[in-house]
C-alpha positions as CSV (number, residue, x, y, z in Angstrom):
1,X,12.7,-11.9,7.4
2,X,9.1,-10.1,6.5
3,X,5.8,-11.7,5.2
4,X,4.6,-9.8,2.5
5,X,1.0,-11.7,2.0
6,X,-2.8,-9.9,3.1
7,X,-6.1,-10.7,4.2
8,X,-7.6,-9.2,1.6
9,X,-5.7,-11.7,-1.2
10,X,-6.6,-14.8,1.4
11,X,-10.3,-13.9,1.3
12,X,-10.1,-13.3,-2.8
13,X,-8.4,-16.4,-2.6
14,X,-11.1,-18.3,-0.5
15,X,-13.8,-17.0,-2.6
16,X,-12.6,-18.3,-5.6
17,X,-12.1,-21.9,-3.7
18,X,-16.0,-21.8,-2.6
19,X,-16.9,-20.9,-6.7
20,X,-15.1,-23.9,-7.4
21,X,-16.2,-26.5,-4.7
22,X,-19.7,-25.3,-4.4
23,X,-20.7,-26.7,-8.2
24,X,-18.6,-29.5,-7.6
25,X,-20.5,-30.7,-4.4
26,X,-24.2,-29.7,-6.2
27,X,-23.5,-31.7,-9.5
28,X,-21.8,-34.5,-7.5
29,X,-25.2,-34.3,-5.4
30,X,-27.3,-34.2,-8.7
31,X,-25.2,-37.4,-10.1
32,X,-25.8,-39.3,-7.1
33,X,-29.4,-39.2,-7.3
34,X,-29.4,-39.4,-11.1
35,X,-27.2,-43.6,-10.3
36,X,-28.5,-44.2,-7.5
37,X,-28.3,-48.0,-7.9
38,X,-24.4,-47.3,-7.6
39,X,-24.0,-45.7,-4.7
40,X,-21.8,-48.2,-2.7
41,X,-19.5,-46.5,-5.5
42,X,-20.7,-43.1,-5.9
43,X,-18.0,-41.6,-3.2
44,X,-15.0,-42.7,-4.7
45,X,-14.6,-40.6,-8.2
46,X,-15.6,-37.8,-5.6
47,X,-12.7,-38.6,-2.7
48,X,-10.2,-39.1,-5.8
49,X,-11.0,-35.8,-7.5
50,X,-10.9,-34.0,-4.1
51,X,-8.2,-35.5,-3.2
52,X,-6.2,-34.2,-6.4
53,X,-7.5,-30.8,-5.5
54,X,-6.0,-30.7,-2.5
55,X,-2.8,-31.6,-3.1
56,X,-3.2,-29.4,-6.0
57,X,-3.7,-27.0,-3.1
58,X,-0.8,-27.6,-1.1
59,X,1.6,-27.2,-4.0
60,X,-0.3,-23.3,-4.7
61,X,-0.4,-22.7,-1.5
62,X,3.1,-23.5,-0.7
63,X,4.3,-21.4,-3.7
64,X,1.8,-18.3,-2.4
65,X,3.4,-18.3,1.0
66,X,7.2,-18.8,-0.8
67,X,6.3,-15.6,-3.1
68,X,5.2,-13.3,0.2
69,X,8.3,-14.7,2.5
70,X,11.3,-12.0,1.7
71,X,14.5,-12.5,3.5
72,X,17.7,-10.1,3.2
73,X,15.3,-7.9,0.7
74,X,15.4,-11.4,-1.4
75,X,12.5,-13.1,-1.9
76,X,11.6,-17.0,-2.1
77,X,9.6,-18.1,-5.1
78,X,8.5,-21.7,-6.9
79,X,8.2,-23.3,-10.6
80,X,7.4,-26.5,-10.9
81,X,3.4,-27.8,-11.7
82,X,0.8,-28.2,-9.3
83,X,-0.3,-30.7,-11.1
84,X,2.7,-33.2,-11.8
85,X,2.7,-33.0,-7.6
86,X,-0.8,-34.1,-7.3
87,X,-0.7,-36.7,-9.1
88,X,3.1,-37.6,-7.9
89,X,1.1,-37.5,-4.6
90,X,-1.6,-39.9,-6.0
91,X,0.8,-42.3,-7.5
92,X,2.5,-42.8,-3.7
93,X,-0.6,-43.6,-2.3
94,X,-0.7,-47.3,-3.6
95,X,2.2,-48.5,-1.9
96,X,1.8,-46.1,1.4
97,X,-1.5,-48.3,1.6
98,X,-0.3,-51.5,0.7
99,X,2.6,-51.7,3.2
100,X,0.2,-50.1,6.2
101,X,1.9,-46.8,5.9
102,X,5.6,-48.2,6.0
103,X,6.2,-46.7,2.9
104,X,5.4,-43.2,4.1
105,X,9.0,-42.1,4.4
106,X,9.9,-43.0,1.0
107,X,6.6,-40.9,-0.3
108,X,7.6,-38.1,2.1
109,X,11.1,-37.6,1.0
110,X,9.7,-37.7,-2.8
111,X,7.3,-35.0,-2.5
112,X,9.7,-33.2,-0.7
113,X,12.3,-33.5,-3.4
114,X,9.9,-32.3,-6.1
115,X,9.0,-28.9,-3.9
116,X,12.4,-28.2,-2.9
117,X,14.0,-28.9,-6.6
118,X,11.5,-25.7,-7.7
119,X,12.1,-24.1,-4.5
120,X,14.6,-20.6,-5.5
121,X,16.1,-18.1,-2.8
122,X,16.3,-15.6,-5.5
123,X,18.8,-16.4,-7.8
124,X,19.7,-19.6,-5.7
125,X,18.4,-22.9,-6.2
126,X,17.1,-25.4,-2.9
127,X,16.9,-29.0,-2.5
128,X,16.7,-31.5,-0.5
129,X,19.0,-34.0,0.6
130,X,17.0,-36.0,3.4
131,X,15.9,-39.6,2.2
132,X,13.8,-42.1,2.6
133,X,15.5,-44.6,4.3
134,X,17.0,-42.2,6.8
135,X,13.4,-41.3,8.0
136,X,12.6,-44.8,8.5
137,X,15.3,-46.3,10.5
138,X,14.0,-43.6,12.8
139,X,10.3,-44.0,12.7
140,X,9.4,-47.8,12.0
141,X,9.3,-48.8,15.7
142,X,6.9,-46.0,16.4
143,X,4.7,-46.8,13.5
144,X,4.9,-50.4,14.5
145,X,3.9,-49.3,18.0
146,X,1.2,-47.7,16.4
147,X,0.0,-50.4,14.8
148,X,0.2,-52.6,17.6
149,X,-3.5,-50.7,19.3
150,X,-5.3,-51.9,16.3
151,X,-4.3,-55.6,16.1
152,X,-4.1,-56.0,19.6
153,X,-7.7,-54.7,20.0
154,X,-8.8,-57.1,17.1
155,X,-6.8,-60.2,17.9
156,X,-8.3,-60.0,21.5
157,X,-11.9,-59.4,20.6
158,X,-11.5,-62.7,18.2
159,X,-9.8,-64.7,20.7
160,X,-12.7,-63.3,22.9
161,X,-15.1,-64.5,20.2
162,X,-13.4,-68.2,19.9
163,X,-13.6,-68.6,23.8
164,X,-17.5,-67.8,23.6
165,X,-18.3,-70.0,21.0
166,X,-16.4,-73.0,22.3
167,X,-18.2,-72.5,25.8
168,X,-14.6,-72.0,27.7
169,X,-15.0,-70.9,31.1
170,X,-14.2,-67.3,31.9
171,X,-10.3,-68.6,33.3
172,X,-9.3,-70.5,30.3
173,X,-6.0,-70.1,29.0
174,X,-8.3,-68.1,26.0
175,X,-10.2,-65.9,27.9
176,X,-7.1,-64.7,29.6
177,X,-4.9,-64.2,26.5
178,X,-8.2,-62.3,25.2
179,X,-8.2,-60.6,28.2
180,X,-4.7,-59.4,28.1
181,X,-4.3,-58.3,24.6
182,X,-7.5,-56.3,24.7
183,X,-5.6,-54.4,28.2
184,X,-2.7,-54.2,25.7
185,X,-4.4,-52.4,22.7
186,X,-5.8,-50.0,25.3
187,X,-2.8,-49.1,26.9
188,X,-1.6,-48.6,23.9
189,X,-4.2,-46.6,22.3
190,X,-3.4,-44.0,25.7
191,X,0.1,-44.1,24.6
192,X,-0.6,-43.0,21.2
193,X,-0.5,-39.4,21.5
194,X,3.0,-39.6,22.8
195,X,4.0,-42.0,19.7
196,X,2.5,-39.2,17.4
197,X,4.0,-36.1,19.0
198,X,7.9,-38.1,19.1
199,X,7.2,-39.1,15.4
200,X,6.2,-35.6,14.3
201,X,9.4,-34.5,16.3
202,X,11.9,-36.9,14.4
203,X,9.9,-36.1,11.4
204,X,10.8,-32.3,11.8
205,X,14.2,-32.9,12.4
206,X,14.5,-34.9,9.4
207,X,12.9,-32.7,7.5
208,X,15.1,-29.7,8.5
209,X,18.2,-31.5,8.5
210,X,17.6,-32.3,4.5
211,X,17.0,-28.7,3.3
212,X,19.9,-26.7,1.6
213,X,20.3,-23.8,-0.1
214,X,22.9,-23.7,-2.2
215,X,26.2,-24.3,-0.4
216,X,24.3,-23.3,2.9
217,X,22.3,-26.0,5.1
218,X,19.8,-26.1,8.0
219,X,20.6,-27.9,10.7
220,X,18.2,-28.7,13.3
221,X,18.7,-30.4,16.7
222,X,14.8,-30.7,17.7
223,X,14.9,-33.4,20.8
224,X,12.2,-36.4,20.2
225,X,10.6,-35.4,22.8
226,X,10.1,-31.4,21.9
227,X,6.4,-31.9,20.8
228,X,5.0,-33.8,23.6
229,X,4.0,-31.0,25.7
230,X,2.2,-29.4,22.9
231,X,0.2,-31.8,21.5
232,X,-1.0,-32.6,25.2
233,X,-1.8,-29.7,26.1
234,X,-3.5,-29.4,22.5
235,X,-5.6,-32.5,23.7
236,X,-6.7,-31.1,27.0
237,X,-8.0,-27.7,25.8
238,X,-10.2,-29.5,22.9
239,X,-11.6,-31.6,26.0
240,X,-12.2,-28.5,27.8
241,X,-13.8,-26.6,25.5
242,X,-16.0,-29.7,24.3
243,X,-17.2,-29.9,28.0
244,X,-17.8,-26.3,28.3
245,X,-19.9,-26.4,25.0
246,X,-21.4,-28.8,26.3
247,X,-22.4,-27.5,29.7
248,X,-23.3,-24.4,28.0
249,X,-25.5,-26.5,25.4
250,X,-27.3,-28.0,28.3
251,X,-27.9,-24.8,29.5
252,X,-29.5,-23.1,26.7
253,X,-31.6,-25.6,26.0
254,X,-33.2,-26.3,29.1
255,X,-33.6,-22.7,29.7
256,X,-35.4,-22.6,26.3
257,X,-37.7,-25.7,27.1
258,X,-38.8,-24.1,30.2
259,X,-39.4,-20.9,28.1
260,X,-41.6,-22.7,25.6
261,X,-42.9,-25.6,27.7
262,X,-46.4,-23.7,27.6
263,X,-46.7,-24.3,23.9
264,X,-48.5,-27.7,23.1
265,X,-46.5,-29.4,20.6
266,X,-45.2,-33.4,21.1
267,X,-42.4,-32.5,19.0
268,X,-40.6,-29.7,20.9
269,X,-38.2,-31.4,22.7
270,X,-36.9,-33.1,19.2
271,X,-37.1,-30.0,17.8
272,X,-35.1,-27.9,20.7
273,X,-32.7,-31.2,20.9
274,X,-32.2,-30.7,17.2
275,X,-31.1,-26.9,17.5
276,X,-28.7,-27.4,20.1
277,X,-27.1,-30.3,18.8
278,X,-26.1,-27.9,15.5
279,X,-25.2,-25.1,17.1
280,X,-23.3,-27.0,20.2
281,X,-21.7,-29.1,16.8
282,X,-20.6,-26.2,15.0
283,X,-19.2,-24.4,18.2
284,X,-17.0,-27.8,18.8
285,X,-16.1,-27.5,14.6
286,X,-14.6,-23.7,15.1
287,X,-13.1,-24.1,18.9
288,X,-11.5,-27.2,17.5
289,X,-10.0,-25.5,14.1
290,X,-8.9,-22.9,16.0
291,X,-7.5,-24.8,19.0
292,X,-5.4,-26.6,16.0
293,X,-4.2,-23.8,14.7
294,X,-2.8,-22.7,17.9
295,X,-1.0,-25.9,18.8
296,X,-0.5,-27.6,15.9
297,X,0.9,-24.8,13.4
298,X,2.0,-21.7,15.4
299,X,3.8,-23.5,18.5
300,X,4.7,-25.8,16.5
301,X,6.4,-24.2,14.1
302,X,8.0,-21.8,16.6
303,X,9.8,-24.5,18.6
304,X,10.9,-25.9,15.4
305,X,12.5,-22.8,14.3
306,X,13.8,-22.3,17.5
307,X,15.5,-25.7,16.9
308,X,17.3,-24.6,13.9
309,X,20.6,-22.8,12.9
310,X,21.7,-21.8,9.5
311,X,25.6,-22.2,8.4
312,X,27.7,-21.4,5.5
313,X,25.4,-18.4,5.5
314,X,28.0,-16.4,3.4
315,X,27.2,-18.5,0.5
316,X,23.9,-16.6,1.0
317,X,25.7,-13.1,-0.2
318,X,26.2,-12.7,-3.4
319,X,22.2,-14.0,-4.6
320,X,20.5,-11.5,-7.0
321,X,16.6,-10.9,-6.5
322,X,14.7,-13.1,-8.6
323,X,10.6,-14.6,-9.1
324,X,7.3,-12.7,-8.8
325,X,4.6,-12.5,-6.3
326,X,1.9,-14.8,-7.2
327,X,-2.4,-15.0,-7.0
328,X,-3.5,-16.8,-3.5
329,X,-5.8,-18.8,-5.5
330,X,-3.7,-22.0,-4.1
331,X,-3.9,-20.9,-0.6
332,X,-7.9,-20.0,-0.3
333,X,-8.2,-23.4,-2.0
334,X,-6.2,-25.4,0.7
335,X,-7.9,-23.8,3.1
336,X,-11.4,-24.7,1.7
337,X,-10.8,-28.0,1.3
338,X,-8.7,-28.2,4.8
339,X,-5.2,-29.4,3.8
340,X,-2.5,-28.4,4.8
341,X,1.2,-29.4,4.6
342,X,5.4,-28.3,4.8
């Protein structure tokens, strides 16, 4: 297996992104002002056009890192149109929202389809064979878990609410129920981390277990509880680095305000506070993207592949070199606009 892709086409890539996004945000800006008696609606055509970008993205991106990935001397390539998947990925939004997410399996295992049906090994044709349903006899329990934080945070607080208005006293059978879902939802909101890292872990295996290749198939036997570690660990180093930025915020800017403490001006401290707080935000911004990209991509990925085994790889023998390396215009433009995906 080699990767055949370079810097130098990411950065050209990136660029292009930035020529693209840049006019968008300054006529969005410039539109704004222009309706400014809308504005309780000006953010939606803008949030629906970016979001079709991006999943315009994925799709280019996807078929950028497919053209560098060779394998055997063969390499992996796409057809299909970027387009048709973003707004195939559009489309699934309306019932992903209006079932709470339960119809997220059924949206996955769609957009799935559509990548791996233009996904070729050379001469060889993928797909994928995972559904829908399979996904969620695994997962509804955790998303129902998940779900559970939420409501029981909100039930409490209007049980909470009843109790105070109908002058209960503090032991009422009300105020205890309150009490006790509110304790719930928090527990549960600890717990969350855990639900998300098992999910992600079925959702791998899932995902892996539908791919083929022709006559050949991925099998992957990641355990549900694979991910836990990392995304822990993933959590304790973005709390560690924001309390070192923070320490080392507090630092700087006290040493600065003692260093200009002799200039008479009523609005240095605001001004100090205002410098630190951009710099100590932008420091959290890049420790946090790259903390992610760490955790959440490399060892991830790695213990996934780890998890996986290839057989009927001699169907894999006789497949001609096929496809072309393609522009990274798709991948600079994911990467501007912070998507990412399979």
């Amino acid at each position: 297996m080699e990767y055949t892709g370079r810097g130098k086409e990411l950065l050209f890539g990136f660029l292009i992104a930035l020529a693209i996004l840049l006019p968008a945000f300054f006529a969005y800006t410039l539109a704004g002002i222009a309706a400014e008696r809308y504005k309780a609606f000006a953010s939606l055509p803008l949030y629906t056009v970016f979001f079709l970008f991006g999943q315009f993205a994925v799709f280019r991106a996807r078929r950028y890192r497919l053209t560098r990935t060779i394998w055997r001397g063969v390499r992996f390539w796409m057809t299909g149109s970027s387009w048709v998947y973003a707004l195939r990925s559009a489309a699934w939004l309306v019932p992903v929202m209006l079932t709470l997410g339960f119809a997220y399996p059924w949206q996955m295992a769609s957009l799935e389809r559509y990548k791996f049906r233009h996904t070729r090994y050379g001469s060889l044709p993928a797909r994928f064979e995972a559904t829908g349903g399979q996904l969620f006899k695994r997962v509804w329990w955790v998303w129902l878990l998940g779900l559970s934080a939420p409501l029981a945070i909100g039930g409490g607080s209007a049980l909470a609410f009843v109790a105070q208005r109908q002058g209960d006293a503090p032991t009422s059978a009300t105020a205890i129920a309150a009490g006790l879902l509110m304790l719930a939802g928090f527990v549960a909101i600890i717990c969350l981390p855990f639900l998300h890292a098992l999910r992600k872990a079925i959702e791998w295996r899932w995902w892996a277990n539908g791919i083929r290749l022709g006559a050949a198939e991925l099998r992957c036997a990641l355990p549900g509880g694979g991910l836990i570690g990392v995304y822990w660990t993933m959590i304790g180093m973005t709390v560690l680095a924001s309390v070192g930025w923070s320490v080392v915020g507090g630092i700087v800017g006290g040493l600065l305000y003692l260093a200009l403490k002799s200039v008479e001006s009523d609005s240095l401290p605001t001004i100090l506070g205002q410098i630190v707080g951009v710099i100590w935000y932008v420091a959290i911004i890049l420790t946090t993207g790259v903390i992610a990209r760490i955790y959440l991509m490399q060892r991830v990925w790695r213990i996934v592949a780890q998890s996986c085994t290839l057989h009927e790889i001699g169907a894999l023998a006789d497949v001609a070199a096929a496809g072309d390396a393609v522009s990274a215009v798709g991948e600079g433009l994911a990467d501007g606009l912070d998507f990412a995906g399979f």
